[in-house]
VOGU-3710 file (C-alpha; in Angstrom, 3 decimals, decimal comma):
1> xxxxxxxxxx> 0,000/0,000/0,000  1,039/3,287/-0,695  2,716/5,462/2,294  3,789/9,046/2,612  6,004/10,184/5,074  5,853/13,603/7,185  8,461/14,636/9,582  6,316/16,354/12,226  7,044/18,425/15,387  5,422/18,270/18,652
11> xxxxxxxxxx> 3,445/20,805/20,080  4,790/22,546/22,893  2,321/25,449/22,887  -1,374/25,513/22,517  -4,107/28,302/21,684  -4,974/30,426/19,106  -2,072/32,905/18,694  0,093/29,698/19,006  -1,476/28,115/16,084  -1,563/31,735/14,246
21> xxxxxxxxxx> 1,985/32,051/14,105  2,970/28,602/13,196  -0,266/28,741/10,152  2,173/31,941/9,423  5,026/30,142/8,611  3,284/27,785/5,977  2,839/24,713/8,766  -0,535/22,921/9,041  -1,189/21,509/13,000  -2,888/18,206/12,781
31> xxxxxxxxxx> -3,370/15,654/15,816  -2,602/12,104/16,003  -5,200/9,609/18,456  -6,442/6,371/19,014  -3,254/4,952/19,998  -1,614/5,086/23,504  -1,668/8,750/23,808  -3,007/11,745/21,755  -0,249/13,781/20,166  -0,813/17,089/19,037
41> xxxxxxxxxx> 2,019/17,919/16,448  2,996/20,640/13,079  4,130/19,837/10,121  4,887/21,985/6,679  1,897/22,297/4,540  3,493/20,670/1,669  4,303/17,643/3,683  0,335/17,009/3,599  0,119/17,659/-0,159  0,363/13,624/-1,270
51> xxxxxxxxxx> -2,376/12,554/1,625  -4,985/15,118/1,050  -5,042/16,438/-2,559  -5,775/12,512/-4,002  -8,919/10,269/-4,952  -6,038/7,303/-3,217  -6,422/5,560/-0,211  -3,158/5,555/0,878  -1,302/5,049/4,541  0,800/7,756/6,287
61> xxxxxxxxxx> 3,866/7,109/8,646  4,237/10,448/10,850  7,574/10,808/12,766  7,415/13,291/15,515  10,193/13,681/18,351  11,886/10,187/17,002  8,742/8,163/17,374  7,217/6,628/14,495  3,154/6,322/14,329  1,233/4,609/11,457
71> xxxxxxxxxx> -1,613/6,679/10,304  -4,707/6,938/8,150  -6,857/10,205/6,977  -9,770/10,847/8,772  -10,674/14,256/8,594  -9,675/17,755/7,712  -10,319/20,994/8,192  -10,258/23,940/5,660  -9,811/27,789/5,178  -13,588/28,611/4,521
81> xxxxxxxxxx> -12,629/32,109/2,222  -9,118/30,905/0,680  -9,685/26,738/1,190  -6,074/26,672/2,774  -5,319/23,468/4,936  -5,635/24,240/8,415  -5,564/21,082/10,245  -5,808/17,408/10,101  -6,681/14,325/12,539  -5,155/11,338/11,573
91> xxxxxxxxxx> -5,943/7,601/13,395  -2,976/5,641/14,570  -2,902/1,979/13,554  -2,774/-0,367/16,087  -2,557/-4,038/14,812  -5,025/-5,711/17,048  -7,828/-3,215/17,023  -10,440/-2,352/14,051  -10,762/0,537/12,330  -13,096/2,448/9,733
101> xxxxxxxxxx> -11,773/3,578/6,804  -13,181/4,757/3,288  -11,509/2,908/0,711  -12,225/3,929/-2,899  -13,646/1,163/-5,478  -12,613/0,048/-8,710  -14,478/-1,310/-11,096  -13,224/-4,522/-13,064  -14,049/-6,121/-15,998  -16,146/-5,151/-18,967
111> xxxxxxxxxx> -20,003/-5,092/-18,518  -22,323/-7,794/-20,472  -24,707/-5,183/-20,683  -22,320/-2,328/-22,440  -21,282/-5,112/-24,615  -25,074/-4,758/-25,533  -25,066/-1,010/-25,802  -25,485/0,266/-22,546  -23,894/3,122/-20,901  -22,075/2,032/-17,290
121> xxxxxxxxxx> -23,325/4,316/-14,407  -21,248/3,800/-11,217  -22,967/5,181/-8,695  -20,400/4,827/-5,784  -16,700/6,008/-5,696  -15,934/4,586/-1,878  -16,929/2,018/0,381  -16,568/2,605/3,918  -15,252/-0,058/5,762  -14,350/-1,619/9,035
131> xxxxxxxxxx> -11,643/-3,711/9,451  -8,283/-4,597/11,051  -5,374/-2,170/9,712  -3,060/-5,363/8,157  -6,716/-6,289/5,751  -6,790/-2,678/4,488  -5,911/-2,088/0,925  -5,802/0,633/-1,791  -9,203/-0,080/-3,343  -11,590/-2,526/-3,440
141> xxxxxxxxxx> -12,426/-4,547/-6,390  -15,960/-4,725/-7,909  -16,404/-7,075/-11,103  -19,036/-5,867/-13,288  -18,918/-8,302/-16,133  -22,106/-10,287/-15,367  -23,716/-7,005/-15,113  -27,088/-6,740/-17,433  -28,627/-4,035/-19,718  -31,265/-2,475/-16,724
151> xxxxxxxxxx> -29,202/-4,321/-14,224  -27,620/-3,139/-10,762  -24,555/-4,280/-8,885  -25,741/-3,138/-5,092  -23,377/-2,933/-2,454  -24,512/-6,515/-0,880  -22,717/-7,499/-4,250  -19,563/-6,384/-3,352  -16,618/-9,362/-2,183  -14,232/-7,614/0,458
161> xxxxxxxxxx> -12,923/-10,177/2,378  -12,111/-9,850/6,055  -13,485/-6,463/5,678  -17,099/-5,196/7,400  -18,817/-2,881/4,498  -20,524/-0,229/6,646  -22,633/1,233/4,215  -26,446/-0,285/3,808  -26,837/-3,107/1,733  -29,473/-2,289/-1,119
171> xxxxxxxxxx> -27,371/0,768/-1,930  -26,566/0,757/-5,460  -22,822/0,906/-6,677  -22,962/0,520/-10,443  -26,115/-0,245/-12,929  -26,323/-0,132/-16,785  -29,089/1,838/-18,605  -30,049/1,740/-22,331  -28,422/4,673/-24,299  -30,386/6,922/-26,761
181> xxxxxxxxxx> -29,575/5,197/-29,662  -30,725/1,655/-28,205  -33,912/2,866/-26,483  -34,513/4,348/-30,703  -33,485/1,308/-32,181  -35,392/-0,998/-30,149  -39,179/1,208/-30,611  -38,348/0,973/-33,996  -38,128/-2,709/-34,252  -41,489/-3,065/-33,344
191> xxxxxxxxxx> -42,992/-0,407/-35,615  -41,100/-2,284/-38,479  -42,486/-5,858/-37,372  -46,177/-4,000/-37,400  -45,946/-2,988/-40,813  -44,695/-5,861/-42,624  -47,959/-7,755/-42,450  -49,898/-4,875/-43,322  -48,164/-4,473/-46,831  -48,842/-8,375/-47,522
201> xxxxxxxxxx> -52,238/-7,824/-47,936  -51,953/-5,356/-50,234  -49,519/-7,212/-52,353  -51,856/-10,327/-52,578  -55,099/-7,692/-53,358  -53,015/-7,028/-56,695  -53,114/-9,860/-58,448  -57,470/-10,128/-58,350  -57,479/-6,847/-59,505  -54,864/-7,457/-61,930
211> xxxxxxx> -56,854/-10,410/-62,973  -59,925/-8,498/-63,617  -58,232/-5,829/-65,590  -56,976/-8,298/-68,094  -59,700/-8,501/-71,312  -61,092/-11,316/-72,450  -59,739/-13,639/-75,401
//
């Protein structure tokens, strides 16, 4: 699994002009829990860039004051007029105890139902997930090849072993609807079956009336 790695400093003062001045000189504070102890820390903004800015689910190893801690994402918080970073919260791993994580999916395989014509929707980008931190992974697959015109994959569907999907079951991820040109061509296969028979008659009217036209030797 992908892992970034941000050499961090520990925080030694708190409050608001505290956090002011470091935010001054381009750092972003962020907090590290759910291990032993909480550790509030600083780090440069770019350090960050890798974690945050990406669709990836990815794993980040934070060194602050010579000890090492494992980490995922969890949340963030933004600069509501000029969006800059402001802080993060990251979860330490610990191997023995579960964690929720959103882990994006991927879609596999190619479609029965596109093969017929149909456009793929995905309706779902992420899966959240519960799980113990050696069973995450970068994405989660979801094959879509048995997947019908008018069909849904639903998030029941999905296979993610040794991994609790949190997310409600009848949710679905992915489905294939007709396109424009499909719904066209199949209402005017009917209208073309419907007027075959009527020209038959017509045909076979000819020939009586042909027959009477003809004079009489």
């Amino acid at each position: 699994m992908k892992t970034i790695t941000i050499e961090g400093h520990l925080r030694t003062e708190n409050g608001k002009k505290a956090a002011r001045q470091l935010r001054s000189q381009e750092n972003v504070l962020g907090v590290i829990y759910g291990g032993a102890q909480e550790i509030n820390f600083y780090a440069p903004a770019k350090a960050f860039k890798s974690l945050v800015y990406t669709s990836e689910f990815m794993l980040a190893q934070v060194t602050v004051e010579g000890k090492t801690y494992k980490c995922i994402l969890k949340d963030l918080q933004f600069d509501k007029v000029t969006d800059t970073l402001l802080h993060v919260d990251l979860l330490e791993l610990v191997d023995n105890k579960k964690v929720v994580a959103t882990l994006p999916l991927k879609m596999i395989g190619t479609s029965a139902g596109v093969k017929a014509g149909g456009k793929l929707i995905v309706k779902m980008k992420t899966l959240k997930v519960k799980a113990l931190p050696k069973d995450l992974r970068e994405f989660i697959e979801c094959d879509i090849t048995n997947l019908e015109l008018n069909g849904n994959i639903r998030v029941q569907d999905v296979k993610a072993p040794n991994m609790e999907i949190m997310n409600p079951p009848r949710i679905p991820v992915a489905s294939v609807v007709l396109t424009r040109l499909l719904k066209q061509e199949e209402s005017a296969a009917p209208a073309a079956g419907a007027a075959a028979p009527a020209t038959a008659p017509a045909a076979g009217a000819a020939a009586p009336a042909a027959a009477k036209a003809a004079p009489k030797k």
